[in-house]
PAZAPA-4460 file (N, C-alpha, C; in steps of 0.05 Angstrom, whole numbers, plus 32768, in hexadecimal, padded with zeros to 4 digits):
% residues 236
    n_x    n_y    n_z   ca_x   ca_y   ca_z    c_x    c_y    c_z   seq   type   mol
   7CBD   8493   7A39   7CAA   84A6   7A2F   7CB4   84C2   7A35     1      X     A
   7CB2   84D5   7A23   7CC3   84F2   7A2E   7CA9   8508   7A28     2      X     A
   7CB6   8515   7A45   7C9A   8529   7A4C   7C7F   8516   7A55     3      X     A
   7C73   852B   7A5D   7C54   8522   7A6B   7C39   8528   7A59     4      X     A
   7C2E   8518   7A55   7C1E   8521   7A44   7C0E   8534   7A4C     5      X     A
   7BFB   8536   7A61   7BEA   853B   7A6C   7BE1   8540   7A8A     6      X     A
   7BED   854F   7A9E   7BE7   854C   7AC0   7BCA   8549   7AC4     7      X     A
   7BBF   853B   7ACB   7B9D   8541   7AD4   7B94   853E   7AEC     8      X     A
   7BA7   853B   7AFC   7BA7   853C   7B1E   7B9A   8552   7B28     9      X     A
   7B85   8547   7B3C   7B73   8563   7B4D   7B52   8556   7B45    10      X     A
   7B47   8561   7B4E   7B2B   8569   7B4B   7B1B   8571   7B3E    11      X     A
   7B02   855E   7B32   7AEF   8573   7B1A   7ADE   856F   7B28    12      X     A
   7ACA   857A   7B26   7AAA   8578   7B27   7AA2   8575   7B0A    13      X     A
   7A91   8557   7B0A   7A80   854F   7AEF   7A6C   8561   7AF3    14      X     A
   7A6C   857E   7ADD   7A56   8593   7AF1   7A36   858C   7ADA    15      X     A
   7A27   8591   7AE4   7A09   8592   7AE6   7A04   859F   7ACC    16      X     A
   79F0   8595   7AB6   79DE   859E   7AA9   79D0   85B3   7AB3    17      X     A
   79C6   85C5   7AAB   79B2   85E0   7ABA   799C   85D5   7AA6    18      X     A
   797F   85D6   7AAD   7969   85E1   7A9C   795C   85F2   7A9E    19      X     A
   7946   8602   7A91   7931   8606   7A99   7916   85F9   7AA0    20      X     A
   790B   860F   7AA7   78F0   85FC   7AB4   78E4   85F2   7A9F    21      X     A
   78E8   85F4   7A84   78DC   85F0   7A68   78F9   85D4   7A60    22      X     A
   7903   85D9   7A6D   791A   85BF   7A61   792B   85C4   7A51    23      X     A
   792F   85E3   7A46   794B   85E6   7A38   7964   85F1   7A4E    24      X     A
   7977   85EB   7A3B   7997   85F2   7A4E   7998   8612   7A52    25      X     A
   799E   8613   7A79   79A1   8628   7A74   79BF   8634   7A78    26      X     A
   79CF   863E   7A71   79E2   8642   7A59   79EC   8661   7A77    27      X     A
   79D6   866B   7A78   79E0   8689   7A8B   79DF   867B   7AA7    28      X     A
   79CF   865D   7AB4   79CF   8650   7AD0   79EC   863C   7ACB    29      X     A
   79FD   8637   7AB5   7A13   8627   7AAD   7A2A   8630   7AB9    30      X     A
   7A26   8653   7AAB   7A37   865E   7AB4   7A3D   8669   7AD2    31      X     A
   7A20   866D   7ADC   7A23   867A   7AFC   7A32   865F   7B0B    32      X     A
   7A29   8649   7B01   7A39   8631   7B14   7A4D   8633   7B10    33      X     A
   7A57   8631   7AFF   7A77   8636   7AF8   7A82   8647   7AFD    34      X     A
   7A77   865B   7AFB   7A83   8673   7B10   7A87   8668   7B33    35      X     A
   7A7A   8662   7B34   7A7A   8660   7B52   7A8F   8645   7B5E    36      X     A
   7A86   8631   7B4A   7A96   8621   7B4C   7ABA   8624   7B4A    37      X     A
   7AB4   8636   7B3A   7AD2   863B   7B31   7AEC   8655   7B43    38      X     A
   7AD7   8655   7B62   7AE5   865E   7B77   7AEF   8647   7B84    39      X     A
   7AF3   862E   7B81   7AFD   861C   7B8E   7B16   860B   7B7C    40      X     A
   7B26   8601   7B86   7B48   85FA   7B7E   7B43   85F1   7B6C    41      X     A
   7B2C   85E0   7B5A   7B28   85C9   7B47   7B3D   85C7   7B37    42      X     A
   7B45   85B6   7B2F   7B55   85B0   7B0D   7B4B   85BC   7AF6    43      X     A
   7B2A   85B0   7AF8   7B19   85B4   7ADF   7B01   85A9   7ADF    44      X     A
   7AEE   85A8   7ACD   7AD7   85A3   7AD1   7ACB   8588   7ABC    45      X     A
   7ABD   8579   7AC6   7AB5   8567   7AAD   7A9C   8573   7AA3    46      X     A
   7A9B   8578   7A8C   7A80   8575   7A80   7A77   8565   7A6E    47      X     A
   7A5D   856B   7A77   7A51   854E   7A64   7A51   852E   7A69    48      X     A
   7A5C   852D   7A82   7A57   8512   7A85   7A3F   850A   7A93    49      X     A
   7A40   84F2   7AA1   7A23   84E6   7AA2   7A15   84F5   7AB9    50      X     A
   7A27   850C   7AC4   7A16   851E   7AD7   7A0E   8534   7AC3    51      X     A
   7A15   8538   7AB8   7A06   8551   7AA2   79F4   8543   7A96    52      X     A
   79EC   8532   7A97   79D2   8528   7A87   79D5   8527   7A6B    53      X     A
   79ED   851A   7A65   79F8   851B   7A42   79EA   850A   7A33    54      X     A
   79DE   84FA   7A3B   79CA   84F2   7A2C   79B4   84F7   7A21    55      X     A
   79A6   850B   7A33   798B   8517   7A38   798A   8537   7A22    56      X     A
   79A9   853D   7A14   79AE   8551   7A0A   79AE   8551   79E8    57      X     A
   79A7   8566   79E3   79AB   8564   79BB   79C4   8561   79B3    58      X     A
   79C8   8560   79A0   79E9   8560   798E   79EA   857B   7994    59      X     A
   79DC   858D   7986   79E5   85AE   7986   79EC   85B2   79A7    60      X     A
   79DB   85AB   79BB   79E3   85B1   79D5   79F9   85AD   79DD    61      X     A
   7A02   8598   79D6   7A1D   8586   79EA   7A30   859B   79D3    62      X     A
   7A32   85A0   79BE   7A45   85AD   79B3   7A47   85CC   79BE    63      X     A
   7A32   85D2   79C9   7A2E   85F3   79D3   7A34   85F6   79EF    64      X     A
   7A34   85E2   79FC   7A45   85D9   7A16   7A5D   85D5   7A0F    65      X     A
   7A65   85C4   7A05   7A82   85BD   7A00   7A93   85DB   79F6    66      X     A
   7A84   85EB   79E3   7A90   85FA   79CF   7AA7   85EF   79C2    67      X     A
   7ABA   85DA   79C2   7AD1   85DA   79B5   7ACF   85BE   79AD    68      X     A
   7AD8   85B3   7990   7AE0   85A1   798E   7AF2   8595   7982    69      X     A
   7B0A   85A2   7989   7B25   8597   7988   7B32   857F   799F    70      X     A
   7B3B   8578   7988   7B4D   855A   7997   7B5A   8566   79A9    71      X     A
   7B4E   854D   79BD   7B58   8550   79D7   7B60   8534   79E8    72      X     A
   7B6F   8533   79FD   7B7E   8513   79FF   7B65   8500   7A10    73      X     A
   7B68   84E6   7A13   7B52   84DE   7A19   7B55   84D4   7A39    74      X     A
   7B41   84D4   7A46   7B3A   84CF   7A67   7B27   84B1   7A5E    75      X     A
   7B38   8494   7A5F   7B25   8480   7A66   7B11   848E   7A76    76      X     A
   7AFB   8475   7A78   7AE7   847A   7A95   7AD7   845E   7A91    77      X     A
   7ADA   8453   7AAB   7AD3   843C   7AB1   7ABE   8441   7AD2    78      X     A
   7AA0   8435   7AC5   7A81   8442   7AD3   7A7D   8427   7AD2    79      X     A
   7A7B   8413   7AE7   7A6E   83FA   7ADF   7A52   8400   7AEA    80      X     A
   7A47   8410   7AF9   7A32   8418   7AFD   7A20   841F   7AEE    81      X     A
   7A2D   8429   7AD8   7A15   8432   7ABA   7A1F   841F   7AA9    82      X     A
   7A37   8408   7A9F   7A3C   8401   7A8D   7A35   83E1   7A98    83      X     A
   7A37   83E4   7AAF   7A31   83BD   7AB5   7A59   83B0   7AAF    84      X     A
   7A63   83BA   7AB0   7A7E   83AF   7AA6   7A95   83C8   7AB2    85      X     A
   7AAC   83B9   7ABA   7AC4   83C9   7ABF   7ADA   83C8   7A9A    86      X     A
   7AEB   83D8   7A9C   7AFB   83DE   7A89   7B0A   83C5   7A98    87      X     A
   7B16   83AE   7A8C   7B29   8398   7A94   7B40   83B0   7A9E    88      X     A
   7B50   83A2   7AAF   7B6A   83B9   7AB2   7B7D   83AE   7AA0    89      X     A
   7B7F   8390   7A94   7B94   838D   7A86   7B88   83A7   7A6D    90      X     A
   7B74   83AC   7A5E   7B6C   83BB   7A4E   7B73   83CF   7A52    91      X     A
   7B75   83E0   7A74   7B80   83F4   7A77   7B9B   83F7   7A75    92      X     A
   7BA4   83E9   7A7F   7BC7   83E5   7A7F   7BC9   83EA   7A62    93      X     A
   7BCA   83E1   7A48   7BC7   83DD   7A2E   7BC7   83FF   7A28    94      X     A
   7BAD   83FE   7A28   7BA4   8428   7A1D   7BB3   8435   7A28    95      X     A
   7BBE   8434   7A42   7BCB   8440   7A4A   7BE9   8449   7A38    96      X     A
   7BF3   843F   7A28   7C0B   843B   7A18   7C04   844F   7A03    97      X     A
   7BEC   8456   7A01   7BE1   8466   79EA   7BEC   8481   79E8    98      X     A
   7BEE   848F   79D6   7C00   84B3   79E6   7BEE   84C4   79E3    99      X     A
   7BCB   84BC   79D8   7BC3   84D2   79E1   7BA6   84C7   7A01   100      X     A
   7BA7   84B5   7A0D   7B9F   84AB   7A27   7BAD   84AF   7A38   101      X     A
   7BA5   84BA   7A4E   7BBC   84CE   7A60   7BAB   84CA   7A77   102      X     A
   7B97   84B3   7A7C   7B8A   84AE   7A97   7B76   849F   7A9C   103      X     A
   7B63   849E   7AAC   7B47   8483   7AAF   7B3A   8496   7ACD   104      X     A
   7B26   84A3   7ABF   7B10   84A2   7ADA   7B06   8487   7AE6   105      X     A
   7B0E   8478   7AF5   7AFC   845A   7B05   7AEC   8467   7B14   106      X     A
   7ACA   8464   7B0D   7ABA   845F   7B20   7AB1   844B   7B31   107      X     A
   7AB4   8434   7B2F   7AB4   841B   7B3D   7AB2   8411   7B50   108      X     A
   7ACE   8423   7B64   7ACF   8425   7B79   7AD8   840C   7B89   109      X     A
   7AEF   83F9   7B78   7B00   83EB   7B82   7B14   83EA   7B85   110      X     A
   7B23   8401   7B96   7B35   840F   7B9D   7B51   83F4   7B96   111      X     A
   7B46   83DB   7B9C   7B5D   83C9   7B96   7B5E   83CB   7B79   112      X     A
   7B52   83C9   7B62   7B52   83CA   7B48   7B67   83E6   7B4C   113      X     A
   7B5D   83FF   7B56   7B6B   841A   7B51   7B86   8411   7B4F   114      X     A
   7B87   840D   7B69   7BA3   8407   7B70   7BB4   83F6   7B5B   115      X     A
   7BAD   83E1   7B4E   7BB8   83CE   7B3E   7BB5   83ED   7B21   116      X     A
   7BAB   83F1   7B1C   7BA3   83FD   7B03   7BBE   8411   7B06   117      X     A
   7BCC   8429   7B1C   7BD8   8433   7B25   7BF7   842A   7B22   118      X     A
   7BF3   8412   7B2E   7C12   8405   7B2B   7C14   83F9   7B11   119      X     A
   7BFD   83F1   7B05   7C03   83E0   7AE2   7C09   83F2   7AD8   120      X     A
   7C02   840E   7AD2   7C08   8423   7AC2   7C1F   8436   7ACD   121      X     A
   7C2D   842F   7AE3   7C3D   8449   7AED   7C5A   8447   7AE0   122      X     A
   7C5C   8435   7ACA   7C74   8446   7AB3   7C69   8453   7AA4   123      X     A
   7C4E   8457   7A9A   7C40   8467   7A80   7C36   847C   7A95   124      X     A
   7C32   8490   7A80   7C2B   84B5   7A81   7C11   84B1   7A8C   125      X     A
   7C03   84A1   7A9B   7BE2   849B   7AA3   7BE5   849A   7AC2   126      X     A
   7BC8   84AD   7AC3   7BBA   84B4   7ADF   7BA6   84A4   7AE4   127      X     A
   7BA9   84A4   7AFD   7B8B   8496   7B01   7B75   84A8   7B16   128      X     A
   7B64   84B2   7B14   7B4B   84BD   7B23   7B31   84B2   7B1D   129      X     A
   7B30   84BC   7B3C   7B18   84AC   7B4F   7AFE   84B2   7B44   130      X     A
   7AED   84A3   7B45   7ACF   84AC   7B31   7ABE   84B5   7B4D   131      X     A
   7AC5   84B4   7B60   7AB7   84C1   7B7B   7AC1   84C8   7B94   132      X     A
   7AB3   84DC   7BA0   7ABF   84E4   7BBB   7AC1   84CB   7BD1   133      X     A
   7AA7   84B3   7BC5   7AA6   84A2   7BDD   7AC4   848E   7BE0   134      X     A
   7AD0   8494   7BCF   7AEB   8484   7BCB   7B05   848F   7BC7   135      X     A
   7AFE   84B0   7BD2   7B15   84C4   7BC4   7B34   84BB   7BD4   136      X     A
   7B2E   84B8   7BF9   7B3F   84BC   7BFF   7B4D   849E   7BF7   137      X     A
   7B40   8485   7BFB   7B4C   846D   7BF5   7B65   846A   7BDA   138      X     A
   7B53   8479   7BC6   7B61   847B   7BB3   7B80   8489   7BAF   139      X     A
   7B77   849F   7BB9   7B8E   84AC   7BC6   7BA6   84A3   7BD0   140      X     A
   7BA2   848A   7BDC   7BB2   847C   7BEF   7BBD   846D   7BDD   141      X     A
   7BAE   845C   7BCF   7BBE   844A   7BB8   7BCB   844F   7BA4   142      X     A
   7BCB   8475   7BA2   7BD5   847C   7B85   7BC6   8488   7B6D   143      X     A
   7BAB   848F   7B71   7BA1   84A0   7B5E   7BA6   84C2   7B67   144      X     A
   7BA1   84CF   7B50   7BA5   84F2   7B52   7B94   8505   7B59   145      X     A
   7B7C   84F5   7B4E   7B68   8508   7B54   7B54   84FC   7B5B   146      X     A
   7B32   850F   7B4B   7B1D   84FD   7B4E   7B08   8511   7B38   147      X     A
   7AEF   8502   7B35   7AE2   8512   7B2A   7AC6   8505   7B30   148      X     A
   7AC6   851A   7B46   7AA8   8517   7B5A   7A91   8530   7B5D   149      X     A
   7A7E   851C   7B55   7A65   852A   7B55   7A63   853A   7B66   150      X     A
   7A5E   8537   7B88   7A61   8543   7BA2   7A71   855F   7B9F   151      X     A
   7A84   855B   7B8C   7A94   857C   7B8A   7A84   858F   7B84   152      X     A
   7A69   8586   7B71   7A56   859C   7B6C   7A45   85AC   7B7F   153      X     A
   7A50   85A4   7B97   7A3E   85AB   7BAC   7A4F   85B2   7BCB   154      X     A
   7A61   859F   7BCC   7A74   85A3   7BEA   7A90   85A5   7BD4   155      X     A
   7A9B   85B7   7BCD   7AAC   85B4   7BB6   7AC7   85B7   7BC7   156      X     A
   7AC7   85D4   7BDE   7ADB   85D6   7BEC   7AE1   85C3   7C02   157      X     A
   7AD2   85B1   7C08   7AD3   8599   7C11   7AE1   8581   7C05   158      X     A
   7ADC   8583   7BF7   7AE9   856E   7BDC   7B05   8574   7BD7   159      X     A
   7B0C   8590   7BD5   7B1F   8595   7BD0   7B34   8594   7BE2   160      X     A
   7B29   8596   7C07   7B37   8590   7C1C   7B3E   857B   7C1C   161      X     A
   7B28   8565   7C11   7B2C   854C   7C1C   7B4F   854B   7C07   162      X     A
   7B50   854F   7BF3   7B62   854D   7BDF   7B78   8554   7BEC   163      X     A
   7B7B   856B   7BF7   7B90   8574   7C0C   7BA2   8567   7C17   164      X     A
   7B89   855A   7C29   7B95   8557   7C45   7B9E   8535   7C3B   165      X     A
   7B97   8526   7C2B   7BA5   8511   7C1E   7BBC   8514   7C04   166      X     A
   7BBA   852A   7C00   7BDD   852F   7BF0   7BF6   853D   7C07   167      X     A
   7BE4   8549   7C19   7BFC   8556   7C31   7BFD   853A   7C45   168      X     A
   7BF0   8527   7C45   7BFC   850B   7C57   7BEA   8517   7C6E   169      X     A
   7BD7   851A   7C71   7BC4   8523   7C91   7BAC   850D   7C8B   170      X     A
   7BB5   84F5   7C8D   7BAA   84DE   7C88   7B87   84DE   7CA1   171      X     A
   7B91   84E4   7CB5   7B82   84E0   7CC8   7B63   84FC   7CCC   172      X     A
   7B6B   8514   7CBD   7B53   852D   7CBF   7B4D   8526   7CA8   173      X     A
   7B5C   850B   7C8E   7B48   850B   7C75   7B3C   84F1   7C6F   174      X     A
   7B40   84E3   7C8B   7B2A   84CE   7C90   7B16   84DC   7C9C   175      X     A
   7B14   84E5   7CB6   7AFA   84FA   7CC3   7AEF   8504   7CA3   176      X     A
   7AFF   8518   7C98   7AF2   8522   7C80   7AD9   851A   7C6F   177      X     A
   7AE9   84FE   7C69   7AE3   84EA   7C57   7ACB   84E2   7C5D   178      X     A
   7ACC   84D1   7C74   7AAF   84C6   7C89   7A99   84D9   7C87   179      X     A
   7AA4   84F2   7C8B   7A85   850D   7C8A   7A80   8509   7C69   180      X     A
   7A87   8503   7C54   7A85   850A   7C3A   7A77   84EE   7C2A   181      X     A
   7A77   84DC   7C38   7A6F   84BE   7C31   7A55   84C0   7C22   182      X     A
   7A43   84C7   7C37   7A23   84C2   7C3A   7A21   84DA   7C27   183      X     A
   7A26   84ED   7C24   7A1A   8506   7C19   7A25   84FA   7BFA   184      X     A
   7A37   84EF   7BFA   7A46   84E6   7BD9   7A28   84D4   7BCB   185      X     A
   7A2C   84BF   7BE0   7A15   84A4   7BD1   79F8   84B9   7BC6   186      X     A
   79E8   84C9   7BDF   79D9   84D3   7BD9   79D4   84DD   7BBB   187      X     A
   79EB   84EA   7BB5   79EB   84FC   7B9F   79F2   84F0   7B89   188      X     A
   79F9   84D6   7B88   7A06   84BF   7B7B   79F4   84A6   7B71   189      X     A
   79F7   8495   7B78   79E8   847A   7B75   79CB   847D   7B87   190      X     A
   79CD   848C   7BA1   79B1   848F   7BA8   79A0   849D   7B98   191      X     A
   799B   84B8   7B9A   7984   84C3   7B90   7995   84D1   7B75   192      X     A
   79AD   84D1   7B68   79B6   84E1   7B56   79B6   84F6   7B41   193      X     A
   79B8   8501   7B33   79BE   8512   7B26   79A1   8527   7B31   194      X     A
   7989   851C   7B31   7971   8531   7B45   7978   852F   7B5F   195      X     A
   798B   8522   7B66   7994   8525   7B88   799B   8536   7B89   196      X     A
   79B6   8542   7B71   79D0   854F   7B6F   79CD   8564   7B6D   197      X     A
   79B3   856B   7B5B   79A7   8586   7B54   7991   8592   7B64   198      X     A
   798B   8584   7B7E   797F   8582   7B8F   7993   8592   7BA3   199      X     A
   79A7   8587   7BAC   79BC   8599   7BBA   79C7   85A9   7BB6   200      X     A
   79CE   85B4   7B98   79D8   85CA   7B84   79BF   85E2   7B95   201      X     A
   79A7   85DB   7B8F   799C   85F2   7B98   799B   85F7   7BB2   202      X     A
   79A1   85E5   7BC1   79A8   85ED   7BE6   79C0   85F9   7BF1   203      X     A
   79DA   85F0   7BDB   79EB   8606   7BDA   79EF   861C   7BD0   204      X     A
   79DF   8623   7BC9   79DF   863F   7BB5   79E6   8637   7B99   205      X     A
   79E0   8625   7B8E   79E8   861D   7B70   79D3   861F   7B59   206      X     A
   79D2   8614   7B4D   79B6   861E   7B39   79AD   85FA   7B36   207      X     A
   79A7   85EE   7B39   79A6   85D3   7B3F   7990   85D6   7B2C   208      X     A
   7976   85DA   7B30   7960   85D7   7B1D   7955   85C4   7B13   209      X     A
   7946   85BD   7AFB   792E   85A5   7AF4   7948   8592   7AE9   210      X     A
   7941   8577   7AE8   794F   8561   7ACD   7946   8563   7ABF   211      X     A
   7946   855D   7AA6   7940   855B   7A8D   7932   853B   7A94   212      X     A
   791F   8536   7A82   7908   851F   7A78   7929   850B   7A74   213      X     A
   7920   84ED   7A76   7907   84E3   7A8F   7916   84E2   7AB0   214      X     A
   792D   84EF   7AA8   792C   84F3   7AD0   7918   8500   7ADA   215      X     A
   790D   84F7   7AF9   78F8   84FE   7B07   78FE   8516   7B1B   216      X     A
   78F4   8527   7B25   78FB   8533   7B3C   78F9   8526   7B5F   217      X     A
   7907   8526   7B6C   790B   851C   7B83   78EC   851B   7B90   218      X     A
   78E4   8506   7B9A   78CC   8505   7BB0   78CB   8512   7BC4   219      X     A
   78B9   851F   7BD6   78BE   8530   7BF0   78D2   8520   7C04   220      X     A
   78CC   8508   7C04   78DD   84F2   7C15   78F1   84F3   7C0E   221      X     A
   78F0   84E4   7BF4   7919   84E4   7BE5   7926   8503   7BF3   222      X     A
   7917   851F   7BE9   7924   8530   7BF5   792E   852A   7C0A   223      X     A
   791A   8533   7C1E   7918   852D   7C3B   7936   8515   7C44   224      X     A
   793C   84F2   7C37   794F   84F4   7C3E   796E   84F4   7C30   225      X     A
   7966   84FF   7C1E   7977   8515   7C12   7986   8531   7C23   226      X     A
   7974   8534   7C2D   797E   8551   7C46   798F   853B   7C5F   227      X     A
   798B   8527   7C60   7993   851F   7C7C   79B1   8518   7C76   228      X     A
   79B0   8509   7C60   79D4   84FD   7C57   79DE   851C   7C5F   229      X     A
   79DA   852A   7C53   79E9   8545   7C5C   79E4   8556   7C71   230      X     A
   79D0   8557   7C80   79C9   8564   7C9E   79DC   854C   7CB7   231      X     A
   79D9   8534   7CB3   79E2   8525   7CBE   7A00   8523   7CC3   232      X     A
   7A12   8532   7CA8   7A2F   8535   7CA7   7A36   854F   7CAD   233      X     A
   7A21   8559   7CB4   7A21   857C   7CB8   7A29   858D   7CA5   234      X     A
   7A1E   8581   7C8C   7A1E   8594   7C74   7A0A   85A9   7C74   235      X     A
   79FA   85A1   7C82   79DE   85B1   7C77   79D3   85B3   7C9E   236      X     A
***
């Protein structure tokens, strides 16, 4: 194969839908995150995935977010969590041969699959990144580049250490790392999610704000231990 198609190594944050209190996008709270966000090393940012609430959005919206729609190369993504099913890896191995697939978000979180997925593809132009912080550094270890974790929307320069200190070989300050980043990941994740996430957005100074219908807003409790995953790692 000559030339690279595509580097996508590093860090995104899947960043956050904004609304208003009335439930439309807000478009000027999009941008302050991104601003802010975009003082930290990232690669780039995902939008519109299942943390933006892409579902919950109009056609005209997702196009007024997106603004562009020119061909662009494709990022598998394999969520058995929302799909009930993994992408087979022989299927991945396969796409992988494609010249405009140039990688696979796994959220999964079977770092042995990573690993196999990593070595099946390491003659073809394909990356593999991590679908979460709770598996960043593991991944790391077996051979993926990056990751694209929710948690960046909130501890981002954290995220980005952790990335560090496992491409410079400081194996041992990005386990400590890692361990503080666990509990606060699930929280925002499979525990209380995307109202977790936007729940912490506004404790860091982010614009975090309402979900859109039919997500619920967090319970005083859910809050409550919502604050602890992260008071408890000494985030908060």
């Amino acid at each position: 194969m000559k030339g690279k198609k595509v580097d996508i190594a590093g860090i995104y944050p899947p960043v956050t839908t904004p609304f208003t209190a009335t439930a439309e996008v807000d478009y000027g709270k999009l941008e302050e995150n991104l601003n802010k966000l975009g003082t930290f090393p990232f690669r780039g940012f995902v939008i519109q995935g299942s943390t933006g609430e892409f579902p919950f959005l109009t056609s005209s919206e997702r196009l007024e977010v997106v603004a562009d729609l020119s061909p662009i190369p494709v990022v598998l993504y394999s969520v058995p969590a929302n799909t009930g099913l993994d992408l087979p890896v022989d299927a991945v191995v396969t796409l992988s041969q494609h010249p405009n697939i140039i990688g696979i978000k796994d959220s999964g979180g079977d770092v042995t699959r990573i690993g196999l997925i990593v070595h099946k593809t390491s003659k073809q132009d394909f990356q593999v990144l991590a679908g979460s912080v709770g598996f960043l550094l593991a991944s790391y270890a077996v051979g993926a580049v990056g990751g694209i974790c929710g948690l960046a929307n909130v501890l981002g320069a954290q995220v980005c250490q952790l990335e560090r200190l496992c491409l410079t070989g400081q194996w041992e300050a990005a386990q400590t790392l890692q361990h503080r980043l666990i509990e606060p990941n699930t929280a925002v994740t499979r525990r209380f999610g995307i109202p977790g996430l936007k729940k912490t957005m506004d404790w860091f100074g982010y614009y975090g704000g309402p979900c859109r219908d039919p997500l619920q807003e967090l319970s005083p409790t859910e809050e409550e231990a919502l604050r602890l995953d992260f008071s408890n790692n000494g985030w908060l």
